[in-house]
C-alpha positions as a Python dict, from the first residue, in 0.01 Angstrom:
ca = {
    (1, 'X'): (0, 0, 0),
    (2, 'X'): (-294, 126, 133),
    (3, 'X'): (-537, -35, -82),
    (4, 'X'): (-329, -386, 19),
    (5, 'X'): (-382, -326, 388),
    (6, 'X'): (-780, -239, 364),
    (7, 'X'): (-831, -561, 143),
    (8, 'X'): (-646, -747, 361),
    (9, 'X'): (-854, -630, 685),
    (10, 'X'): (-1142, -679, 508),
    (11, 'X'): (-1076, -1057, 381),
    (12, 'X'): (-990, -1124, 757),
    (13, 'X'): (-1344, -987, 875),
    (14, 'X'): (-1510, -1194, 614),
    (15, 'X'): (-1288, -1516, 661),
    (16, 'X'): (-1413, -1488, 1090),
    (17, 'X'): (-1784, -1401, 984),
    (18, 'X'): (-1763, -1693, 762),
    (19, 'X'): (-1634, -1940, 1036),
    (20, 'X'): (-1836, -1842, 1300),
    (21, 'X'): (-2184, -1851, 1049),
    (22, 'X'): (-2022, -2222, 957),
    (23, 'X'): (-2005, -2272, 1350),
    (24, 'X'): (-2387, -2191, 1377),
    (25, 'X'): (-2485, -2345, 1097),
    (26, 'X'): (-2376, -2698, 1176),
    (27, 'X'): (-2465, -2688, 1574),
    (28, 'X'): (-2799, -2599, 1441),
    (29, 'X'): (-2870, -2847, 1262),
    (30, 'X'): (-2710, -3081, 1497),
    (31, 'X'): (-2954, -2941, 1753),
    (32, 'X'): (-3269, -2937, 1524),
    (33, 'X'): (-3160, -3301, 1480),
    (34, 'X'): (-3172, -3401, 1856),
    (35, 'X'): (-3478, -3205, 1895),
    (36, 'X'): (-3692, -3384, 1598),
    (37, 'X'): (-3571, -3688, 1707),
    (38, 'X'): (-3669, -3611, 2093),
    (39, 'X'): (-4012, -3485, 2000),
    (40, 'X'): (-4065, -3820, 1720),
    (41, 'X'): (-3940, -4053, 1994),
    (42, 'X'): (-4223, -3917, 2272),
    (43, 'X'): (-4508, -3917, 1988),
    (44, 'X'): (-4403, -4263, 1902),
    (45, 'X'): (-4587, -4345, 2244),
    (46, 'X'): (-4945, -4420, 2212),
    (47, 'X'): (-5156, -4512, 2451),
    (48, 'X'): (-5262, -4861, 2350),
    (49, 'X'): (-5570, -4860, 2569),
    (50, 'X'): (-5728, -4559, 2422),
    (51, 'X'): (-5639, -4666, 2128),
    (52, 'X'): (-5823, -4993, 2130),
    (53, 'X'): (-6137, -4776, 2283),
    (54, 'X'): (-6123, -4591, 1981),
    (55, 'X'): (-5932, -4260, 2093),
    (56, 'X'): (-5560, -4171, 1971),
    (57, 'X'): (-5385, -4028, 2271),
    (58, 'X'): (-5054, -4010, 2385),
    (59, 'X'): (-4943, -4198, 2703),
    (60, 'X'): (-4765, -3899, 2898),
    (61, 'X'): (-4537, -4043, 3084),
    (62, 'X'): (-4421, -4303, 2848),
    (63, 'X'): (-4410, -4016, 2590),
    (64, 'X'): (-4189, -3788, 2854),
    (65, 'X'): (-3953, -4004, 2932),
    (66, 'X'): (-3875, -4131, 2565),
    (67, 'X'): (-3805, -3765, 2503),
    (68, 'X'): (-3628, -3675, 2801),
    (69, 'X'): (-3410, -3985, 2735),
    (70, 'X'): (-3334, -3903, 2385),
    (71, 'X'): (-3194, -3544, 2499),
    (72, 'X'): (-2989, -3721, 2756),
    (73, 'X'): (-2856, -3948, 2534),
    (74, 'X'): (-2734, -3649, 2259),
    (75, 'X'): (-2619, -3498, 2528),
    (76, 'X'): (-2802, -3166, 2418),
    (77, 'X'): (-3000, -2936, 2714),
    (78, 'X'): (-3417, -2901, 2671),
    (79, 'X'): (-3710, -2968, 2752),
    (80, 'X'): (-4021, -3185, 2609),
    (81, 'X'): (-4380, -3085, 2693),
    (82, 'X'): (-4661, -3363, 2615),
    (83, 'X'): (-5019, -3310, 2580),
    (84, 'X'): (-5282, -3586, 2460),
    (85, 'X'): (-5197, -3474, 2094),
    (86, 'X'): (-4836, -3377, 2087),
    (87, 'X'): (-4473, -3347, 2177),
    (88, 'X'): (-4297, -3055, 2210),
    (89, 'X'): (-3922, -3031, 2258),
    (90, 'X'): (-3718, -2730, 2313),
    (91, 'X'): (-3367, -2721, 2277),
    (92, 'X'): (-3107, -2493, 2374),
    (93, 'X'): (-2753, -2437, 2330),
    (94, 'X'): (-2481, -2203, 2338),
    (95, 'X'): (-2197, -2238, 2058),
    (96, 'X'): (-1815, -2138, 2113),
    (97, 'X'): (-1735, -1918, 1782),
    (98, 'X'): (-1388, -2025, 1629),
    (99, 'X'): (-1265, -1666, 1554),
    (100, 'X'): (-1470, -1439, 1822),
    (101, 'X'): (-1589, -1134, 1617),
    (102, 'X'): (-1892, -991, 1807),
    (103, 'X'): (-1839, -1269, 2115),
    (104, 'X'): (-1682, -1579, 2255),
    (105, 'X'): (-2011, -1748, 2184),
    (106, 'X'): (-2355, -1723, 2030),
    (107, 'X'): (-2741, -1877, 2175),
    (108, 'X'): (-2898, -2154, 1940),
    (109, 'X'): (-3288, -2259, 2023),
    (110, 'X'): (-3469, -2522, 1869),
    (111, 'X'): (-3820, -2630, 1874),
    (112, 'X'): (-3963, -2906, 1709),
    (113, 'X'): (-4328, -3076, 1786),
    (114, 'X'): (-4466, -3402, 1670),
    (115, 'X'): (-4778, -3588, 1649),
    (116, 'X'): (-4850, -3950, 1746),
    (117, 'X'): (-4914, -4102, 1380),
    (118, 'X'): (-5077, -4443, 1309),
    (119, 'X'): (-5190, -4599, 990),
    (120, 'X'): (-5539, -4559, 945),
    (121, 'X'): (-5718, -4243, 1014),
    (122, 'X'): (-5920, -4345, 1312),
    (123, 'X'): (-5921, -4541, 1580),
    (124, 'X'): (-6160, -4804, 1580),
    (125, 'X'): (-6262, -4992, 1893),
    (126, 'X'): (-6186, -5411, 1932),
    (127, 'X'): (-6427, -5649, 2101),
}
């Protein structure tokens, strides 16, 4: 009888620990989704003046809002930083557990970064 009632509190523990991981697991990867699709979207903006003056740069703001706008649009909380060479976005999140073990919820962060890509390996300058 004993024995019966152990297992069975034990089985319940694992059955919650196993929903809530499932919980994590798939709003991760929803949110590493959003974010490598934020941070791809902002790269995708090159500067097409530089890069017909033979330098590959990013154009900031074009690249910003692209990324910003792809957030808004998964509905998902972050934050994209742009430099000439990059995109970074940051994601954030905080998932309701099914079966509360150790809390009602859990924190999630993402960050993913792209480059702007092209398909040659330089620039080279037009007359």
């Amino acid at each position: 009888m004993i024995f019966a009632l152990v297992l069975s509190l034990l089985f319940t523990g694992m059955f919650a620990l196993v929903a809530d991981l499932g919980a994590l697991f798939v709003a991760y990867n929803r949110l590493d989704q959003d974010a490598l699709l934020a941070a791809q979207a902002g790269a995708s903006a090159i500067d097409q003046a530089a890069f017909y003056q033979g330098r590959l740069e990013l154009d900031r703001t074009l690249a910003e809002e692209r990324c910003v706008g792809l957030l808004a649009e998964a509905h998902v909380t972050g934050t994209c930083t742009i430099d000439a060479r990059s995109v970074t976005a940051d994601v954030r999140a905080s998932v309701a557990l099914p079966i509360p073990l150790l809390g009602a919820s859990a924190p999630v962060h993402v960050r993913r970064a792209a480059s702007p890509a092209f398909g040659g390996r330089v620039a080279e300058a037009t007359a």
